[in-house]
C-alpha positions in Angstrom: 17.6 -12.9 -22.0 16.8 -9.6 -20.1 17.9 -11.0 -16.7 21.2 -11.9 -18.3 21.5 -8.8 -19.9 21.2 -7.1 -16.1 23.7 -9.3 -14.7 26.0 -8.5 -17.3 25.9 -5.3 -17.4 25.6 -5.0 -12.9 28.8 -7.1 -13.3 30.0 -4.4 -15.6 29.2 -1.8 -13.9 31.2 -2.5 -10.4 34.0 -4.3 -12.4 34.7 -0.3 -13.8 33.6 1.4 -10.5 36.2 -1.1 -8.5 39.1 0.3 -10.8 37.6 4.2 -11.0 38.4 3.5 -6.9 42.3 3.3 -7.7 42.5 6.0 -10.4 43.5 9.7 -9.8 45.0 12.4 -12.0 47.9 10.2 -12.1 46.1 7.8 -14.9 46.1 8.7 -18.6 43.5 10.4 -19.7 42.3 7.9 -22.2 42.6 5.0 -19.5 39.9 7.7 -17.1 37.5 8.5 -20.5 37.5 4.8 -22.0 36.3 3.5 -18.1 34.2 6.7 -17.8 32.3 5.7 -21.0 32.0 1.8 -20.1 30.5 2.4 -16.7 27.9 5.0 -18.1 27.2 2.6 -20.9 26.6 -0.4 -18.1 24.3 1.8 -16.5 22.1 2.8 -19.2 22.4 -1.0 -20.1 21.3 -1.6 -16.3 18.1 1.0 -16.9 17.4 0.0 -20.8 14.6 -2.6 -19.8 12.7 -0.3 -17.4 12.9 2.6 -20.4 12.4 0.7 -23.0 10.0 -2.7 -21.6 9.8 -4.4 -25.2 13.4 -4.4 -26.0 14.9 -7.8 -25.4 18.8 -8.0 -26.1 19.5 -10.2 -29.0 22.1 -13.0 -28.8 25.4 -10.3 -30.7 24.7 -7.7 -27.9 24.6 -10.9 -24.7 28.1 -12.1 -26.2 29.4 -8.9 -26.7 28.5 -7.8 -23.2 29.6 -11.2 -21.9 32.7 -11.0 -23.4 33.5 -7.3 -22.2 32.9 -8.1 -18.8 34.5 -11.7 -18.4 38.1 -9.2 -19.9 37.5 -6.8 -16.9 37.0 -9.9 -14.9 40.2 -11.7 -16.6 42.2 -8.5 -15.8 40.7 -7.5 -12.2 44.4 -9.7 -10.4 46.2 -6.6 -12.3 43.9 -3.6 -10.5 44.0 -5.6 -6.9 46.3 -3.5 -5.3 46.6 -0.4 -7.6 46.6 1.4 -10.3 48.4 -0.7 -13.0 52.5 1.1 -13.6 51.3 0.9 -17.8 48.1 3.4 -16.9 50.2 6.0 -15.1 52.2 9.3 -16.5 55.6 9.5 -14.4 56.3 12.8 -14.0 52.6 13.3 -11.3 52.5 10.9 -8.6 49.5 8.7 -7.3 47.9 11.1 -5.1 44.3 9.7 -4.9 41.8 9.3 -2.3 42.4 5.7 -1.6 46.0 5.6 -2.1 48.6 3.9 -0.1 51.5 4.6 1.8 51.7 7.9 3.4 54.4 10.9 4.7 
């Protein structure tokens, strides 16, 4: 159960940091804060078994993980090139790091 429970939530974890890659301060805030919050939670679920060695995940939390991750996973064709038009306020362009294009 535990080792699932890692895999999960290392799956979870670089499933948020591949799209926190192709966000800037283009995004909506709430798109930036809800994937802030899920990759903070997937790494505290990645160090839960060293802090806490007794705790096993029971079989809710496993599904609920699983299913969590196997959406980012569903959705990751929709992130593959950037940031998805739905997640981005018109009026500031995408100016990030790893954008595309150029002048």
């Amino acid at each position: 159960m535990i080792e699932a429970h890692v895999i999960l939530c290392l799956a979870l974890f670089y499933s948020v940091f591949c799209r926190c890659v192709r966000m800037d301060v283009s995004t909506h805030r709430p798109i930036r804060l809800v994937l802030w919050m899920l990759g903070t939670v997937a790494a505290i679920g990645l160090a839960a078994p060293l802090h806490w060695p007794h705790w096993t995940p029971d079989f809710f939390s496993l599904a609920l993980l699983a299913s969590v991750t196997a959406m980012q996973m569903v959705t990751a064709h929709y992130w593959s090139k950037s940031l998805p038009p739905a997640f981005t306020q018109a009026d500031r362009p995408h100016v990030g790091f790893f954008s595309r294009g150029g002048p």
